[in-house]
C-alpha positions as CSV (number, residue, x, y, z in Angstrom):
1,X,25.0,-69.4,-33.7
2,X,27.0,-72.3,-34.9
3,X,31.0,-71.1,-35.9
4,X,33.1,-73.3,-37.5
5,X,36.0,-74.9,-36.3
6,X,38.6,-72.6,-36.9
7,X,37.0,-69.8,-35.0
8,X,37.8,-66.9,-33.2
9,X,37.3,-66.1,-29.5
10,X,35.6,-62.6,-28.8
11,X,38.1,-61.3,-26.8
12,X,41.6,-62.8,-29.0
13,X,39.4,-60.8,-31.6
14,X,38.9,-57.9,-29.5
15,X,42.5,-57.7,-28.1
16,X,44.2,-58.2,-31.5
17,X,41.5,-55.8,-33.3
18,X,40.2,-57.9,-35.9
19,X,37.4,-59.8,-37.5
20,X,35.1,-61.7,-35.2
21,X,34.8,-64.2,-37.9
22,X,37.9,-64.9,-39.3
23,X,40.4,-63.6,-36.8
24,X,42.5,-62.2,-39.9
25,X,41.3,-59.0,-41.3
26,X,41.7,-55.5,-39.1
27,X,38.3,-54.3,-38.0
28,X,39.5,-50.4,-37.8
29,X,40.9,-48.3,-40.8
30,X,42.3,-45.2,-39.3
31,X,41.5,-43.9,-35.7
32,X,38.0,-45.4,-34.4
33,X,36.6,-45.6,-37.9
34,X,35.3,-48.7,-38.9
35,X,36.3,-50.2,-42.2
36,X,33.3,-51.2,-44.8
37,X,33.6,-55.0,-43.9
38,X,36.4,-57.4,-43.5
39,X,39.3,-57.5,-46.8
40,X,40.1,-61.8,-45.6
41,X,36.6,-63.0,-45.5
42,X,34.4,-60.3,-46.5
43,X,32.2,-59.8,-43.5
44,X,30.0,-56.7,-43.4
45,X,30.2,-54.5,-40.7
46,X,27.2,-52.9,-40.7
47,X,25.6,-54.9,-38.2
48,X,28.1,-53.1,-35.6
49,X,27.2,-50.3,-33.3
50,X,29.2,-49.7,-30.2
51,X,27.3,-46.8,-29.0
52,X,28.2,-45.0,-25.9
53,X,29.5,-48.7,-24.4
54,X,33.1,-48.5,-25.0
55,X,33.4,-44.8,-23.8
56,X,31.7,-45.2,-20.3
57,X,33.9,-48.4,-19.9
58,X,37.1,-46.6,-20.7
59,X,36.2,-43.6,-18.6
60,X,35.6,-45.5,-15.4
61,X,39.0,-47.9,-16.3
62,X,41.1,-45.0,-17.0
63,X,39.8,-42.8,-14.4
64,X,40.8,-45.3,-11.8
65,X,44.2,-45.6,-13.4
66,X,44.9,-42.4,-13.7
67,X,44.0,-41.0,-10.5
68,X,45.1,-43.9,-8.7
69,X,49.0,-43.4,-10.6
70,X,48.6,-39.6,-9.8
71,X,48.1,-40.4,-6.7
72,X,50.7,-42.9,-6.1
73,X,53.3,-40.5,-8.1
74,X,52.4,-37.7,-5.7
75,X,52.9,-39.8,-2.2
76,X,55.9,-41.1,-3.3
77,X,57.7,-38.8,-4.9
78,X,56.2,-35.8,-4.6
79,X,57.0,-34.0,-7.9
80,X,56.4,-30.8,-9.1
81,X,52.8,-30.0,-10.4
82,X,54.1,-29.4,-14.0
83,X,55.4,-33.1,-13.8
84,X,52.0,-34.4,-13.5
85,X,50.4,-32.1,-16.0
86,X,53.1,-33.2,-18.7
87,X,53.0,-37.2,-17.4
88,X,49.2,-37.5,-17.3
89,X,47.7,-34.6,-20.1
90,X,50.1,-37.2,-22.3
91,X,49.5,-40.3,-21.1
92,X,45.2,-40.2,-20.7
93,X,44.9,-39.3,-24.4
94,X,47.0,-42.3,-25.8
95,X,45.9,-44.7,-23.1
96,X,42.1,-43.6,-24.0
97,X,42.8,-44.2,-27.7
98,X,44.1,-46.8,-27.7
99,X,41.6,-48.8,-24.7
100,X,38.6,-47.7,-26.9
101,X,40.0,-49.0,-29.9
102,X,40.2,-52.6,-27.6
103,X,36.7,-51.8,-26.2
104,X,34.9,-51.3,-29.3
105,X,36.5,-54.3,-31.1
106,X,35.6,-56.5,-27.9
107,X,32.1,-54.8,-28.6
108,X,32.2,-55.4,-32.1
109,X,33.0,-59.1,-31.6
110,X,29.8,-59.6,-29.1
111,X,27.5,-58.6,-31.3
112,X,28.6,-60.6,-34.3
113,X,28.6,-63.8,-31.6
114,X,25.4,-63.0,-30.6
115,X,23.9,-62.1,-34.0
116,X,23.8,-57.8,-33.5
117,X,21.4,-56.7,-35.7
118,X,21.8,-52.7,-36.5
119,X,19.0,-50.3,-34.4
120,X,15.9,-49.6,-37.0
């Protein structure tokens, strides 16, 4: 697929969660929902679906950060079992939010390089 001169990479797209075409318009209204296309240059969305690929990839990221901080936390300091229950029961939600929100965008991007066509 040709892009013009101006355009994007997939993962500045990805990273700063916005169009793969234009780099200017945000690709996610609230939470993980997907807006109807993009309000700069008008670029459908409909062509995008992440599937189950940005959840598997954050799972096996944040598991491996998580349990690798748990694990350094308890080594080294040694705290208290409600400490890591309050550090990491916080922590795992907003890191997950906010990684699939990356994930999916990255996703997103791919497919519109690579001319993702929505499953029939």
């Amino acid at each position: 697929m040709h892009e013009p001169a101006g355009a994007t990479s997939v993962f500045s797209a990805g990273l700063r969660l916005r169009c793969p075409r234009c780099g200017e318009g945000a690709v996610f209204g609230r939470g993980l929902s997907l807006r109807e296309g993009c309000e700069r240059c008008g670029l459908s969305y409909a062509f995008a679906e992440s599937g189950d690929g940005p959840a598997v990839a954050a799972i096996f990221i944040l598991g491996f950060l998580v349990l690798g901080g748990a694990l350094m936390l308890e080594f080294k300091v040694g705290p208290p079992p409600w400490v890591h229950v309050l550090l990491w029961g916080v922590l795992t939600p907003v890191a997950a939010f906010i990684l699939l929100r990356v994930l999916k965008a990255i996703l997103i991007a791919v497919q519109y390089r690579h001319q993702g066509e929505p499953p029939r």
